[in-house]
KEBATOR-919288 format. One record per residue: x, y, z of N, C-alpha, C in turn; residue number from 1. Coordinates in steps of 0.001 Angstrom, whole numbers. Atoms other than C-alpha are relative to their C-alpha. Example, Ala and Ser with C-alpha at 12.3 -4.5 7.8 and 13.67 -1.06 7.14 Angstrom:
<sites>
[[890,-1190,0],[12300,-4500,7800],[900,1200,0],1] [[-820,-1190,-60],[13670,-1060,7140],[-770,1090,730],2] 
</sites>
This chain:
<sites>
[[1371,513,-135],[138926,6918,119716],[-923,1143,374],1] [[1052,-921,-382],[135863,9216,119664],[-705,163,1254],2] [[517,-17,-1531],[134613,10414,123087],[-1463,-397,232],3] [[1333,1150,31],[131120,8263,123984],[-892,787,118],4] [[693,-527,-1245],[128273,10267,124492],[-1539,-598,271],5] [[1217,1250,-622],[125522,8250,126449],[-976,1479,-60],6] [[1463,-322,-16],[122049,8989,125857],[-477,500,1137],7] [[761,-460,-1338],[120118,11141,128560],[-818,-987,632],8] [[1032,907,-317],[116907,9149,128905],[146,-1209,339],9] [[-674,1724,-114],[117021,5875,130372],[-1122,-693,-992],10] [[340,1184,1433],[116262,2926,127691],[-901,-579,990],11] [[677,1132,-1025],[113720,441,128668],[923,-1215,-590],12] [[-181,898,-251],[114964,-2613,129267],[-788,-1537,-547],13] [[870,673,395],[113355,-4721,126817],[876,-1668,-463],14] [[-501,1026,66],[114225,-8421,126129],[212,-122,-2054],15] [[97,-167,1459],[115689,-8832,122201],[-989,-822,-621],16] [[447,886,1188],[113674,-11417,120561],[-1826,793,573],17] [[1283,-637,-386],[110396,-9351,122256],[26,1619,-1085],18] [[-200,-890,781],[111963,-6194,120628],[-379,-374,-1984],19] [[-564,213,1120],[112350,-8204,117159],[-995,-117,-910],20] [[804,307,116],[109201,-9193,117050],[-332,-1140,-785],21] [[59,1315,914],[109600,-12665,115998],[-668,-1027,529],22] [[229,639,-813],[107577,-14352,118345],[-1021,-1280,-523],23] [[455,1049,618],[105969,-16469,115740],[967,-1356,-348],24] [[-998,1160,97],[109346,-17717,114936],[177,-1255,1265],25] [[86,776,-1263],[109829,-18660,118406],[-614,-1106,424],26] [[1334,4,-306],[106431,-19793,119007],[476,-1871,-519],27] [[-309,1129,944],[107316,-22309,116175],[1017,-1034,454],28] [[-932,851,-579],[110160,-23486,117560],[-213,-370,1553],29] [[-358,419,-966],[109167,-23920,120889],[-1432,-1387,-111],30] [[532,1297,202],[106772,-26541,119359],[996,-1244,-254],31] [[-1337,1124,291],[109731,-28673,118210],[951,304,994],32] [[-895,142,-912],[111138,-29364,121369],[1689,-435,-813],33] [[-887,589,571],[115038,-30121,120746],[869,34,-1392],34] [[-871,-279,1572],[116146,-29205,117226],[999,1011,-195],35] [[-1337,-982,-196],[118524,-26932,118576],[954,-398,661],36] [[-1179,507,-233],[120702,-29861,119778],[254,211,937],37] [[-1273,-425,-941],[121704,-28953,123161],[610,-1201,359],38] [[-1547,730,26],[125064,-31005,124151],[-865,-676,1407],39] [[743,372,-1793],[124522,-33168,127609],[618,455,669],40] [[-164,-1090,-806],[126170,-30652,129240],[-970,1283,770],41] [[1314,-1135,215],[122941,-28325,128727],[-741,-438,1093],42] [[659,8,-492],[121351,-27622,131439],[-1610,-729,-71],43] [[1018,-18,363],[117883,-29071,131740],[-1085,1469,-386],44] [[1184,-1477,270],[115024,-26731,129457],[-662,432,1055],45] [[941,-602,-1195],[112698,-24772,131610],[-995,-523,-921],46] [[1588,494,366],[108695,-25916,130755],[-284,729,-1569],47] [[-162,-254,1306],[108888,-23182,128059],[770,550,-98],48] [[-977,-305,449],[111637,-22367,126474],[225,-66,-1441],49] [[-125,-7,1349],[111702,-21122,123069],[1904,-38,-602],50] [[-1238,344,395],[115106,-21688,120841],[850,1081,42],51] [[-101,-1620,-407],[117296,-18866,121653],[1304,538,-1377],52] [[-418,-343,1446],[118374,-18188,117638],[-787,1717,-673],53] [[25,-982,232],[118083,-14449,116970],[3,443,-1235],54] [[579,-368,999],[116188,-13353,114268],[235,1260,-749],55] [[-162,-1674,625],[117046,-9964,112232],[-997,277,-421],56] [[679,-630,999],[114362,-7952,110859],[380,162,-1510],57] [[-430,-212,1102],[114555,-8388,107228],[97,1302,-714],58] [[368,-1245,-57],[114864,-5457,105606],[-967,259,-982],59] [[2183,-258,158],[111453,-3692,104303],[58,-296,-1422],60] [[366,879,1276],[110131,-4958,101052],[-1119,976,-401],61] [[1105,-698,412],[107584,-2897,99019],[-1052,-380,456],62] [[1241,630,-350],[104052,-3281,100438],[-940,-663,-1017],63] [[423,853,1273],[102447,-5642,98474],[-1479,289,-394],64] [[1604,-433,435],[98838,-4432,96461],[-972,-924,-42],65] [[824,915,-310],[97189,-7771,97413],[57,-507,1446],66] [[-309,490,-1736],[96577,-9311,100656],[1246,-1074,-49],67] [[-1439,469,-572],[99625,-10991,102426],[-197,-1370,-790],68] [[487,1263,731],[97565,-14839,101254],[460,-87,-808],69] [[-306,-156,1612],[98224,-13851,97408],[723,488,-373],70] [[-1411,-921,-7],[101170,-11890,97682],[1139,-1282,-793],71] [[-950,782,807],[104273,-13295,95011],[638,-421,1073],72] [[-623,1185,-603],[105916,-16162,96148],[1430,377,298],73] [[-1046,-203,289],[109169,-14061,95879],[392,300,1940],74] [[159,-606,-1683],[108199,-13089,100252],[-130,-1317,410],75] [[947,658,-929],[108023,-15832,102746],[-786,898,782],76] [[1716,-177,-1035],[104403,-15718,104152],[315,-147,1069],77] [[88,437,-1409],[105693,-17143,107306],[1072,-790,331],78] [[-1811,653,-484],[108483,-18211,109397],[87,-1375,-105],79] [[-240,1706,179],[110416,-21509,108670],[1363,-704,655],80] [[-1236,1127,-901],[112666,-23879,110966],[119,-1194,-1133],81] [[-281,1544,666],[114025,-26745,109007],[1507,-331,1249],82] [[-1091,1322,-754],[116719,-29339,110446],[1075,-853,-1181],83] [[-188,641,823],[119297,-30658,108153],[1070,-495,738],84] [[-1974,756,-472],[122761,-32962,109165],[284,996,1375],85] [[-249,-446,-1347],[122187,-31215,112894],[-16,1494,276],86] [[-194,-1006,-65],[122081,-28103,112001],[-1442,861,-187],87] [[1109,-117,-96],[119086,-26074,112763],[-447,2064,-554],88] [[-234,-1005,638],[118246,-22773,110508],[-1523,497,373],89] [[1306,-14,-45],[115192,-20518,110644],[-74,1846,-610],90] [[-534,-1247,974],[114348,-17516,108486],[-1647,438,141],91] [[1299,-796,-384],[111439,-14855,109226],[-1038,-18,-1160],92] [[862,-343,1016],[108423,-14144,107823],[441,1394,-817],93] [[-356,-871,1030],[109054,-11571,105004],[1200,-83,-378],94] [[-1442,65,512],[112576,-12634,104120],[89,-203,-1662],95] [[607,359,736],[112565,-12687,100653],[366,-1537,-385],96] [[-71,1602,145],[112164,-16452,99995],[1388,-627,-1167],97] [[-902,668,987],[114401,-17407,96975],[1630,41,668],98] [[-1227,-354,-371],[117647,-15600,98410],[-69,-799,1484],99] [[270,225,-1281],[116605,-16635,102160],[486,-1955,-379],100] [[-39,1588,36],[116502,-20292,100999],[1132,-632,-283],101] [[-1650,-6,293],[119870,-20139,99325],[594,-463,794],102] [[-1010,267,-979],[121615,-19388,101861],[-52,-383,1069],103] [[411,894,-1021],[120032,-21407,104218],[888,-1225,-51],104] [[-588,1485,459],[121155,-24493,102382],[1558,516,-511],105] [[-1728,-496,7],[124702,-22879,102031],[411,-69,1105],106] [[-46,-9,-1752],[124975,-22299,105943],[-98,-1343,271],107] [[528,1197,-311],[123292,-25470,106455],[1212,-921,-325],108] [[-1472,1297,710],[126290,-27656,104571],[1355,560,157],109] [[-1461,-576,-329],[129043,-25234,105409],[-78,-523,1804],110] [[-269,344,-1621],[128427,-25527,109451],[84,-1617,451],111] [[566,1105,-201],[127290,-29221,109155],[1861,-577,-902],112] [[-1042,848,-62],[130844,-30275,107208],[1157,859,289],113] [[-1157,-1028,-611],[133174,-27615,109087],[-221,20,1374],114] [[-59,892,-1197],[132259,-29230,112346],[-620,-737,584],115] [[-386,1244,20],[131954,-32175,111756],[-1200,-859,1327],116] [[1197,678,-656],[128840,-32778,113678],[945,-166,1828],117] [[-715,328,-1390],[131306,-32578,117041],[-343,934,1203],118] [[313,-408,-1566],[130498,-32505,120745],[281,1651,490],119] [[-1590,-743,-425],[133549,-30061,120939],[-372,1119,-428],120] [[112,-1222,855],[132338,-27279,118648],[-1267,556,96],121] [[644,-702,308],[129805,-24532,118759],[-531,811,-962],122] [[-77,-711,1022],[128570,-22503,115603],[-1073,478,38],123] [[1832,-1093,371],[125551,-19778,115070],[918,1200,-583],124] [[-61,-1212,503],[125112,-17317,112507],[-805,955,-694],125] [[1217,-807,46],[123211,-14585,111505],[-145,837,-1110],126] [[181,-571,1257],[122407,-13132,108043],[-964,1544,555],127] [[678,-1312,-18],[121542,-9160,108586],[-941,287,-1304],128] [[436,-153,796],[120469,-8949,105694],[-1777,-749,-662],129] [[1166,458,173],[117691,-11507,105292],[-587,-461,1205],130] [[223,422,-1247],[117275,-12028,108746],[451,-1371,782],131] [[157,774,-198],[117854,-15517,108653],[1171,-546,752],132] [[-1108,524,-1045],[120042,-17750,111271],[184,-1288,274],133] [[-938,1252,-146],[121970,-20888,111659],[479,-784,1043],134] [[-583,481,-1317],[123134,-22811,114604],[216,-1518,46],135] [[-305,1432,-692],[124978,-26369,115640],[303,216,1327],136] [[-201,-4,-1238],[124776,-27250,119224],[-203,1717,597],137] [[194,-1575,-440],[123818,-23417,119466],[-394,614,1557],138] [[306,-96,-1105],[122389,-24049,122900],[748,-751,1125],139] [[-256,1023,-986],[124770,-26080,124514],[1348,1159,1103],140] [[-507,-1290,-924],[126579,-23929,127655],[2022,-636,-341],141] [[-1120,294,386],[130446,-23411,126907],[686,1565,744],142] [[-945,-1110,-859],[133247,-21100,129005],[83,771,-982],143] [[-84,-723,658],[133179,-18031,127744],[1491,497,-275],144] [[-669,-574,401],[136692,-16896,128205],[508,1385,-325],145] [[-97,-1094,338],[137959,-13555,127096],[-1378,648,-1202],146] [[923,-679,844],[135117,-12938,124697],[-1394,636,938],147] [[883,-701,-1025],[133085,-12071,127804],[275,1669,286],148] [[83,-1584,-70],[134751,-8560,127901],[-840,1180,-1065],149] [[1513,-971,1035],[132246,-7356,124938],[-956,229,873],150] [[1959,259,-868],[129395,-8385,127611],[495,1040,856],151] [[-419,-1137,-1682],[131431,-6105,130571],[-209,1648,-733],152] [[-126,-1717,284],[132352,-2957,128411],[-2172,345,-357],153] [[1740,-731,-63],[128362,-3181,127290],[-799,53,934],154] [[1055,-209,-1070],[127020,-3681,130395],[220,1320,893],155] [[-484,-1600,-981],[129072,-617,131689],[-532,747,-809],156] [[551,-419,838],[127922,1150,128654],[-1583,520,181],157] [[1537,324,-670],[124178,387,129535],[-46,682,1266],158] [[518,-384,-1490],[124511,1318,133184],[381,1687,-602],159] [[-147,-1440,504],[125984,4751,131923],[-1103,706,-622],160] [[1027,-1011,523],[123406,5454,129712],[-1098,-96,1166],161] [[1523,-34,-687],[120754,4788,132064],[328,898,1478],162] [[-820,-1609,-578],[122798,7640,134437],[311,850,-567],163] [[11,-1100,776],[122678,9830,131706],[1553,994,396],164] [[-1359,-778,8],[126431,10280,131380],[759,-767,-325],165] [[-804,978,394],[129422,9081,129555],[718,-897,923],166] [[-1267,993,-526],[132316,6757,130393],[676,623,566],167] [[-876,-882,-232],[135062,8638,132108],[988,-97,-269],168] [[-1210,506,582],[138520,8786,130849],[631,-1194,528],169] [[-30,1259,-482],[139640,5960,133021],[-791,-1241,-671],170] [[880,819,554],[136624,3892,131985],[616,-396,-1378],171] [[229,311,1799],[137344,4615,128343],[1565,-797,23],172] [[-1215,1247,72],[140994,3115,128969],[247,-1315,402],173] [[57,1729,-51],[139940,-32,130520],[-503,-534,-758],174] [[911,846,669],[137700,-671,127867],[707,6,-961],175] [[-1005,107,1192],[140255,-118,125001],[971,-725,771],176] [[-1164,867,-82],[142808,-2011,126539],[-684,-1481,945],177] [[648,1784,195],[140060,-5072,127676],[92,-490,-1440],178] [[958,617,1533],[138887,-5321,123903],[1386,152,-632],179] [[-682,-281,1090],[141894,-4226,121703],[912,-888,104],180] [[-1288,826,125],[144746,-6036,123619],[-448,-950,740],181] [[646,1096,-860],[142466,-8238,125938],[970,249,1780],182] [[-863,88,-915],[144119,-7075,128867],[-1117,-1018,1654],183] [[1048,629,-786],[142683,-9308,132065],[311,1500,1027],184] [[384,-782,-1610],[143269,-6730,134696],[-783,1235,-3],185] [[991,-1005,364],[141397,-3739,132870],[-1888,-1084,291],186] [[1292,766,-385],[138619,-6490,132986],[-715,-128,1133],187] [[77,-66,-1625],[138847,-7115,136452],[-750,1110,492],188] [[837,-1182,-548],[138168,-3904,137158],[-880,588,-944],189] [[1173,-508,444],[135443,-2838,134747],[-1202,-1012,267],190] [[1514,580,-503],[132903,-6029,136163],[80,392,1352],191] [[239,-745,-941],[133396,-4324,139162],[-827,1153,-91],192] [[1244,-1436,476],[132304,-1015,137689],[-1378,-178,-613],193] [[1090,210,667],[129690,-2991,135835],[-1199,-744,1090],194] [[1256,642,-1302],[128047,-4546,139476],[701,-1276,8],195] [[-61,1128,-87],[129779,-7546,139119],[-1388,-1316,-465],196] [[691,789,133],[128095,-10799,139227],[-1403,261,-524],197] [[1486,-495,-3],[124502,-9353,139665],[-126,839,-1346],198] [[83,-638,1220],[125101,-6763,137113],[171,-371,-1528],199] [[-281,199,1264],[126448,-8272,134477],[-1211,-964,-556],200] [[904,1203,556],[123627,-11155,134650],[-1510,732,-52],201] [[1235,-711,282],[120833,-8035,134560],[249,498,-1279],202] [[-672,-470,1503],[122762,-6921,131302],[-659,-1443,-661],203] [[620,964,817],[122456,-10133,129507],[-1547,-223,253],204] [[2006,229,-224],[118698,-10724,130848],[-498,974,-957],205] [[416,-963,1408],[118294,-7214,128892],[75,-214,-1235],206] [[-607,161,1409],[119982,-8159,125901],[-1267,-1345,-577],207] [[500,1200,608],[118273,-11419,125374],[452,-1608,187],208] [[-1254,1083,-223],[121224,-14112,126465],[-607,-735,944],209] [[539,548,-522],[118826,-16013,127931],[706,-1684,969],210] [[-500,1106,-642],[121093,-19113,128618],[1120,490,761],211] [[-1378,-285,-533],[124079,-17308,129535],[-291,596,1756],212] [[-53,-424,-1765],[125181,-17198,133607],[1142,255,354],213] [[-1660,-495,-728],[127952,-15459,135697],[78,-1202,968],214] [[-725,1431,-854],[129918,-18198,137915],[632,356,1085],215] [[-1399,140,-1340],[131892,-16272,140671],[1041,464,-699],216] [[-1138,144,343],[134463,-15980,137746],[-117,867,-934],217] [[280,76,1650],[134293,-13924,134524],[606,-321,-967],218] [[-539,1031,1610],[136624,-16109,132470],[-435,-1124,-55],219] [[715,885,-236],[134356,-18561,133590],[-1432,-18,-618],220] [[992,-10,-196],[131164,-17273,132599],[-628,-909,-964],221] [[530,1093,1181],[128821,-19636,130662],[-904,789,-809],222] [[857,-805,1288],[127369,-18509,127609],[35,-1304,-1089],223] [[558,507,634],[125608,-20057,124294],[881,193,-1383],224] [[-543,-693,1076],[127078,-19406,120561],[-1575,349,-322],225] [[1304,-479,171],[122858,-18713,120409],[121,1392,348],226] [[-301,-1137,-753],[123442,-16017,123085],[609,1125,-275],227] [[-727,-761,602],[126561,-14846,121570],[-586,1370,-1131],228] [[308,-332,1408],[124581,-14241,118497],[-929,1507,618],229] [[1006,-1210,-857],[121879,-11876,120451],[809,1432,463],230] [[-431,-1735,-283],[124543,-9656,121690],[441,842,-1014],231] [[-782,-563,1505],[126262,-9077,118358],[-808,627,-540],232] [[1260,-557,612],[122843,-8895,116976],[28,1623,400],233] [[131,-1037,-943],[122195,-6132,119588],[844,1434,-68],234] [[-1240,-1019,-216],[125525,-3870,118847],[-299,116,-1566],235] [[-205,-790,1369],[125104,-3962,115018],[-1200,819,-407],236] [[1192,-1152,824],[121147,-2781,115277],[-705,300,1443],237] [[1233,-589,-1065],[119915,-2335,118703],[-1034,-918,232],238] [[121,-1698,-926],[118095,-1793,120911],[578,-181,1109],239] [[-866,176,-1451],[119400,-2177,125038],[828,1527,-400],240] [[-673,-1089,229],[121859,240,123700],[385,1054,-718],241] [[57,-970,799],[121827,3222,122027],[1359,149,-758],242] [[-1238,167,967],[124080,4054,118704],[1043,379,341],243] [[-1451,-892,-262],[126794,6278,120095],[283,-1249,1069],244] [[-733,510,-1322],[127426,3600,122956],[386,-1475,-987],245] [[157,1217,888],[126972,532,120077],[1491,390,-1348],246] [[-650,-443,824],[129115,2469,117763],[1825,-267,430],247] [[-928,249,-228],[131572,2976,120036],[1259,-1268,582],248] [[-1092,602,-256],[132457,-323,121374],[92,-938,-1308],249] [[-5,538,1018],[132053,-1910,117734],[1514,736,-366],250] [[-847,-518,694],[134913,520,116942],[1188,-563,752],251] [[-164,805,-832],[136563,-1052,119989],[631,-1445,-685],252] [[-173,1295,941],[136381,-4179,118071],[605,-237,-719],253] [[-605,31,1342],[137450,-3394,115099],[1595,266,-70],254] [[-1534,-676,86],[141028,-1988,116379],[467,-670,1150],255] [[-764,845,-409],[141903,-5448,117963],[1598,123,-758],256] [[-2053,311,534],[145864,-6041,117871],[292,-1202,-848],257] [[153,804,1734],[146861,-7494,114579],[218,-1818,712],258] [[334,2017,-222],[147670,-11218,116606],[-1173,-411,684],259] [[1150,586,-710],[144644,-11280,118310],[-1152,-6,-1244],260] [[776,-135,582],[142900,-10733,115038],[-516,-1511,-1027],261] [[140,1457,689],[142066,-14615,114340],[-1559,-630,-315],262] [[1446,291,-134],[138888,-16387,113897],[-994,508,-1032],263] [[1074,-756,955],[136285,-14606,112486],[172,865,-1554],264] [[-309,-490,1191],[137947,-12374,110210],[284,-395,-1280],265] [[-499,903,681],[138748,-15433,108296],[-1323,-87,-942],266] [[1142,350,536],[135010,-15710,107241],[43,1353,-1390],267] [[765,-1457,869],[135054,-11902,105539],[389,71,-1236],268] [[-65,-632,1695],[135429,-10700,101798],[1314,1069,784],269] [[-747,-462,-271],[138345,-9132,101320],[327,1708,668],270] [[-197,-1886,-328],[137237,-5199,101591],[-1173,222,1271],271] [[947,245,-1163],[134849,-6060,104693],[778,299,1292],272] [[-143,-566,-1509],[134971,-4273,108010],[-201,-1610,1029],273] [[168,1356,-1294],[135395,-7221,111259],[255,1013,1241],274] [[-33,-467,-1655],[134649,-6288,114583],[35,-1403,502],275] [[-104,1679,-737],[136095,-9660,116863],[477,581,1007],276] [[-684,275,-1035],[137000,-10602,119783],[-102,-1582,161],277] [[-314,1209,-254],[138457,-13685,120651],[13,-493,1502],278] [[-2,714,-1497],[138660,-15816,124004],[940,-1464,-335],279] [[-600,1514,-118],[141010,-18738,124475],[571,-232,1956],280] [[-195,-239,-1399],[141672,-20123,127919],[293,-1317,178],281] [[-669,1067,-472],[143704,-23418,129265],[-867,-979,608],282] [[965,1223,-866],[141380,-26529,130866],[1389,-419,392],283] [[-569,1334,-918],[142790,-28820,133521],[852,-705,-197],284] [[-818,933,155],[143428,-31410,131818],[561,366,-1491],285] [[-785,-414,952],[145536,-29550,129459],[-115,-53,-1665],286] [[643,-364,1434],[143564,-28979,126316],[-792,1734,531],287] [[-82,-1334,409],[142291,-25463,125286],[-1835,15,-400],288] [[1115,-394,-3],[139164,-23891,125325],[-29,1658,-1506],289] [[-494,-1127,896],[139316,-21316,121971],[-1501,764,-854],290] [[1082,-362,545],[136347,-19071,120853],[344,1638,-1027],291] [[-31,-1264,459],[135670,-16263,118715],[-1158,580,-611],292] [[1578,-499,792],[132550,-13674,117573],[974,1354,-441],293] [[-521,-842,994],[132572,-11325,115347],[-1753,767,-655],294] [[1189,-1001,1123],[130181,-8804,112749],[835,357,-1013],295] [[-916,-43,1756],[131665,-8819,109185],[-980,1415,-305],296] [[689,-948,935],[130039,-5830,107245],[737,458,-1511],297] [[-798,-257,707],[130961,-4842,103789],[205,-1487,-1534],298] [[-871,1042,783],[132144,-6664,100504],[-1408,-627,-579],299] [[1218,763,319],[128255,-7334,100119],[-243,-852,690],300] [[579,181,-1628],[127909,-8715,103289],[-21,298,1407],301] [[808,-920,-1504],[126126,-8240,106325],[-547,-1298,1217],302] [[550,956,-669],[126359,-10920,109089],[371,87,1761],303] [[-408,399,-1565],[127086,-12249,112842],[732,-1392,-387],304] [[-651,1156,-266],[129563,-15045,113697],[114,-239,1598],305] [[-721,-476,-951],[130019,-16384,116859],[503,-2045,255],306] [[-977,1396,-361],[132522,-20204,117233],[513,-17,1231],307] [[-472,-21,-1983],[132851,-21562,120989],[254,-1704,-135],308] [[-734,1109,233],[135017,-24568,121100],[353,-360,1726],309] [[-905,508,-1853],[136464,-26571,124327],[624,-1624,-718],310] [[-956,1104,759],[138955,-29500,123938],[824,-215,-948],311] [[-526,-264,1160],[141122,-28665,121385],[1461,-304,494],312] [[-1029,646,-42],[144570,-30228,121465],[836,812,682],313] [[-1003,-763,-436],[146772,-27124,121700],[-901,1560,-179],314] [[387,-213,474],[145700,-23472,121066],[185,434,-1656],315] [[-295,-297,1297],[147300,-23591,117580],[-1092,-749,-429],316] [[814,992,432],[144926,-26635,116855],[-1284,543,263],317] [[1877,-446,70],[141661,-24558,118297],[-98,936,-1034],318] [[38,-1589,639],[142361,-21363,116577],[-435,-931,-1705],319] [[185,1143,1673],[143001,-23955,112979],[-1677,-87,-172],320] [[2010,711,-63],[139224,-25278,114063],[-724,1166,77],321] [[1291,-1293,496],[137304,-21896,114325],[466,425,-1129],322] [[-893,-787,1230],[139354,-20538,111562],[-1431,-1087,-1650],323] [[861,1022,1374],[137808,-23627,109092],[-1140,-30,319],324] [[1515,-248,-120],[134253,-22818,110456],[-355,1041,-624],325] [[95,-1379,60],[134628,-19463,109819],[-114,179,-1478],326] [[-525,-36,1489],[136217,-19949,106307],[-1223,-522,-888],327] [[527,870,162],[133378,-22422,105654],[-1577,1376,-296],328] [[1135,-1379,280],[130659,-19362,106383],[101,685,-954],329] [[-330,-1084,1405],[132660,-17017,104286],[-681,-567,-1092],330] [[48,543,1618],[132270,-19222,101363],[-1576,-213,-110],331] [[1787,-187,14],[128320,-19633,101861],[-722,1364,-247],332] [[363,-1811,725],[128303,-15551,102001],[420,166,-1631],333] [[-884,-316,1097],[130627,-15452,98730],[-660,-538,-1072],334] [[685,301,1441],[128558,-17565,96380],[-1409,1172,-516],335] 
</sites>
């Protein structure tokens, strides 16, 4: 693994969807109270609270030789939320419209009959490419599990750069053996190095993870598949963290151990790069809590995944259930 080297200057600390500059999207959605489903688990909203579905910058489009008004129909003019079978999509201004709409209504009918409209299941996803993003129950709070060690190694990451100095060899071995083999006790001790509690919940505040909270626990922590989506967002383009620190724990990712490599990868084209991490973790009353995110690249696509499940029979039976969400995306990228 390549040695990290953190940025001198400290970053500001900017919130993502402020960085993204989508605040029309937002704006929009925080007129339609509710169309982002949260579960009755979900905390009550705060007064305002926009939908916390993470927007990509589309990418740039020739400047058009008429004003924006009269500009070909081939650009959305302006951002659009629709609602179909529970599932709540929303695609920026300048995306180009025809392709954007596509695969809206591809997403839209893949997430909506690949789970099944259930309590139990989480789904958001995120088209790099046209910006546009997807979500069932996207806001409803769900145990994070092992997929919380992405949030630790970046929040250590973050505090580094903003001390203008790498990881130290130690560091760099808890963080390859949190992410690759999921080890819990490298974990342990890197939310220590990362401030714990306090720290890790000034990390996400940076990032954008607006719903997500530390508990006392971090296989406990509560997070969004909305949230999810923000950090992924965050590691494949920035900003919070600069490329050499984004680079490196994406690479991290990508050189999970071949049985932990479930979930997400299921969504990709066959010659497509996956950066995952998974989380599964035991409930009480003896059902299974099983999640997984991910960043496909490659194969002619360019997305975010992130599936957060609770209740699942066994975890052969959760892993089955993100797996057919996942598969369900793929095939919406693939047409």
């Amino acid at each position: 693994m390549g040695k990290h080297v953190a940025e001198k200057r400290r970053r500001p600390r900017v919130p993502l969807f402020a960085a993204l500059g989508v605040g029309a999207v937002l704006s929009l959605g925080a007129a339609l109270p509710g169309l982002l489903r949260p579960g009755a688990a979900d905390a009550a909203p705060e007064a305002v609270r926009p939908p916390s579905l993470p927007v990509a910058a589309p990418s740039p489009t020739p400047s058009p030789t008429r004003p924006a008004a009269s500009a070909s129909p081939s650009v959305a003019a302006s951002p659009v939320l629709t609602v179909v079978d529970g599932v709540t999509c929303q695609v920026p201004a300048g995306a180009p419209a025809a392709a954007s709409t596509a695969l809206v209504t591809r997403l839209q009918a893949a997430l909506a009959e690949s789970t099944d409209d259930s309590d139990d299941v989480s789904a958001a996803v995120l088209d790099l490419t046209t910006g546009s993003a997807c979500a069932v129950h996207g806001t409803t709070s769900r145990v994070s599990a092992r997929i919380v060690k992405v949030t630790t190694v970046a929040a250590l990451l973050w505090q580094r750069e903003d001390q203008g100095r790498s990881l130290t060899a130690s560091e760099r071995r808890l963080a390859e053996d949190a992410i690759t083999i999921s080890d819990n006790d490298a974990e342990r001790r890197l939310w220590v190095l990362a401030g714990g509690d306090a720290g890790m919940q000034r990390f996400m505040d940076a990032v954008g993870m607006d719903r997500s909270r530390t508990t006392g626990n971090w296989g406990l922590t509560s997070v969004t598949a909305s949230d999810e989506l923000a950090l992924l967002r965050m590691l494949a383009r920035g900003p919070v963290l600069g490329e050499a620190s984004r680079e490196y724990l994406l690479g991290l990712m990508r050189s999970v151990s071949s049985d932990q490599r479930w979930g997400v990868p299921k969504a990709a084209p066959g010659d497509a790069v996956v950066a995952v991490k998974n989380g599964w973790l035991p409930q009480s009353n003896g059902r299974w809590r099983i999640n997984s995110i991910g960043y496909v690249s490659g194969g002619g696509a360019q997305f975010c995944l992130a599936v957060l499940t609770q209740d699942q029979a066994s975890m052969g039976s959760g892993i089955a259930r993100v797996e057919k969400v996942a598969r369900a995306v793929g095939g919406a990228f693939a047409r």
